[in-house]
C-alpha positions as CSV (number, residue, x, y, z in Angstrom):
1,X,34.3,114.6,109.5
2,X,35.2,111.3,108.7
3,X,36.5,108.5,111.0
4,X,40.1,109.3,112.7
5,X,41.7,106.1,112.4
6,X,41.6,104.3,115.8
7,X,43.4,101.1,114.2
8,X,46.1,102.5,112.9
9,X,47.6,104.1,109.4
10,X,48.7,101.6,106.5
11,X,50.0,102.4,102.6
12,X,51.0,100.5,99.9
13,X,54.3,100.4,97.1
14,X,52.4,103.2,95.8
15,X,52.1,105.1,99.4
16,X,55.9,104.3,100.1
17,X,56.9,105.7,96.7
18,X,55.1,109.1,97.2
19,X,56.2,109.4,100.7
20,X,59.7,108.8,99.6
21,X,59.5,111.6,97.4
22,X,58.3,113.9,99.9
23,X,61.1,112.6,102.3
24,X,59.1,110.7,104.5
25,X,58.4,106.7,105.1
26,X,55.4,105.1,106.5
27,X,57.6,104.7,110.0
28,X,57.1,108.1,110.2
29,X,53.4,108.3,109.5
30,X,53.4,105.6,112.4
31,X,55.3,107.8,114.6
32,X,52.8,110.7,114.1
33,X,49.6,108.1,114.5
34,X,51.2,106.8,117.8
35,X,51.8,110.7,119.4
36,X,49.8,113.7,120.0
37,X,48.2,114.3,116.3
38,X,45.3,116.2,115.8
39,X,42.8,115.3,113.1
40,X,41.1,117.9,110.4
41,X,38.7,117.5,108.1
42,X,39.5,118.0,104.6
43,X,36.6,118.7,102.4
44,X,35.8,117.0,99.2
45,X,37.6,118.3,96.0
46,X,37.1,118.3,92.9
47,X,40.2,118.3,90.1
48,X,40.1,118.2,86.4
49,X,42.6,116.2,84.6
50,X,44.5,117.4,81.5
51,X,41.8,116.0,79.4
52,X,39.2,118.0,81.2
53,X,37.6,115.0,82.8
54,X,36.3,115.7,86.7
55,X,38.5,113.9,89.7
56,X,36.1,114.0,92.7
57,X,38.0,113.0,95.7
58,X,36.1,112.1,98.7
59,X,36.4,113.9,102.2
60,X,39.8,113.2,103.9
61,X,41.4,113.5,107.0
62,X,44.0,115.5,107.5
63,X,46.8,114.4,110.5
64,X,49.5,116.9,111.8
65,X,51.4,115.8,114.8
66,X,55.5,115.5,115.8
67,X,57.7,112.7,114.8
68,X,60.5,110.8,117.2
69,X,62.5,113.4,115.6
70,X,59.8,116.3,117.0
71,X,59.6,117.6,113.5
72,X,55.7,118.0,112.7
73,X,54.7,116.1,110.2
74,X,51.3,116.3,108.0
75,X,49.4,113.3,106.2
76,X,46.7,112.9,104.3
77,X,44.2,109.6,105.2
78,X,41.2,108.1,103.4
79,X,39.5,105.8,105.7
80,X,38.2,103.0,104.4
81,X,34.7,102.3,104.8
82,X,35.1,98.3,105.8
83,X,38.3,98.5,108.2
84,X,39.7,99.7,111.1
85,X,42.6,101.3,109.4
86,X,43.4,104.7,107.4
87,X,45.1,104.8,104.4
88,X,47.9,106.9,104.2
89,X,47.2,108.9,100.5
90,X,50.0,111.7,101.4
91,X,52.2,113.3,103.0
92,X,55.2,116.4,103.7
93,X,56.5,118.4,105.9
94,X,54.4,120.8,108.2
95,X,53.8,123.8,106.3
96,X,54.1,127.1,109.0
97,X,50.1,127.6,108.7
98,X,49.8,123.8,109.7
99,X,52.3,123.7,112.5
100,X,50.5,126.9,114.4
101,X,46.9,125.8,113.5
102,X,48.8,122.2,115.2
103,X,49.4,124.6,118.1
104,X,46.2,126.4,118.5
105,X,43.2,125.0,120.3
106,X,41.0,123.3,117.7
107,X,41.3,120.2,115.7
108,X,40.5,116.7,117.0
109,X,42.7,114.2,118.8
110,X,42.2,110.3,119.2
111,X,41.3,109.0,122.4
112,X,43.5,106.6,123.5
């Protein structure tokens, strides 16, 4: 599993733009950082574009874990080899199968 990001999340105009779409802000991917998330791994994957040409996207990190709000929110992180911080690549609303697999035992939380 790759690193779970002990300095923090950060984005981009890009990030904020995607985020927005989903209804969310990067104040609420700080939220989720700062509580009780849990970290899973999220396995490479590979995606063909329209023109048939391979997208390999490199393993993730996937973080679930309540906002100020107490809704339970889900992002997706890259971590970047050379810093101390996660980059925020995604992010929506708990689907139900994330928010009890949240609940369960299992997953991996950040030592503070």
């Amino acid at each position: 599993m790759p690193d779970i990001p002990y300095g923090g999340v950060t984005g981009n105009h890009v990030t904020g733009e995607h985020l927005w779409s989903h209804g969310l802000t990067m104040e609420d991917a700080d939220d989720v950082w700062d509580g009780p998330a849990k970290y899973f791994s999220q396995p490479v994957r590979i995606r063909f574009d329209e023109s048939g040409n391979e997208d390999v996207q490199p393993e993730r990190v996937k973080m679930v874990g309540p906002d100020h709000r107490g809704r339970l929110l889900t992002f997706i992180l890259e971590t970047p080899d050379d810093e101390r911080q996660s980059r925020v690549v995604t992010g929506w609303v708990s689907t139900p199968g994330e928010q009890t697999r949240y609940h369960q035992p299992g997953g991996r939380m950040r030592t503070r």
